[in-house]
C-alpha positions, 0 to 999 in steps of 0.5 A, a space after each residue: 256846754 260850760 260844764 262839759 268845757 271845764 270837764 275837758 279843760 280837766 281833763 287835760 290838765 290831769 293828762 298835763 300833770 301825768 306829761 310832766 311827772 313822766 318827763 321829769 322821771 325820766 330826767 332823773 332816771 336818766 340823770 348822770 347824778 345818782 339819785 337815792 329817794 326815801 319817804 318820811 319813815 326812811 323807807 327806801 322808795 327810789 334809786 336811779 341807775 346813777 345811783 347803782 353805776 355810782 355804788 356798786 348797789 342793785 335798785 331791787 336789793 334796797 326797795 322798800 327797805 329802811 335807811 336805818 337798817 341799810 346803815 346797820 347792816 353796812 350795806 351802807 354808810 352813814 355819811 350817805 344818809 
């Protein structure tokens, strides 16, 4: 019994963890901040629709693509990485 009750208390804390990463995506999908997330080899992982509203530039035309060559391109400026 003690063994099922901590499965189940488990279980419940991933699907709080899952509860929690879906509402504070939706914060910031849905935030007026325009929001512009890259991993640790400057990859581009996230933009929210602020961050299209607020540069004019399209979510799926800078996905996965490096800030460095987004800056050498010109697609965007320094000051902004």
């Amino acid at each position: 019994m003690i063994i099922k009750n901590r499965v189940i208390s488990g279980l419940l804390d991933i699907y709080d963890v899952q509860d929690y990463v879906r509402m504070l995506e939706e914060i910031v999908e849905f935030s007026s901040d325009g929001f512009y997330i890259t991993n640790s080899e400057a990859n581009t992982i996230y933009m929210n629709k602020s961050y299209e509203r607020i540069t004019g530039l399209r979510r799926e035309d800078l996905i996965c693509r490096n800030m460095g060559d987004l800056v050498d391109s010109g697609i965007i400026s320094e000051a902004t990485s």
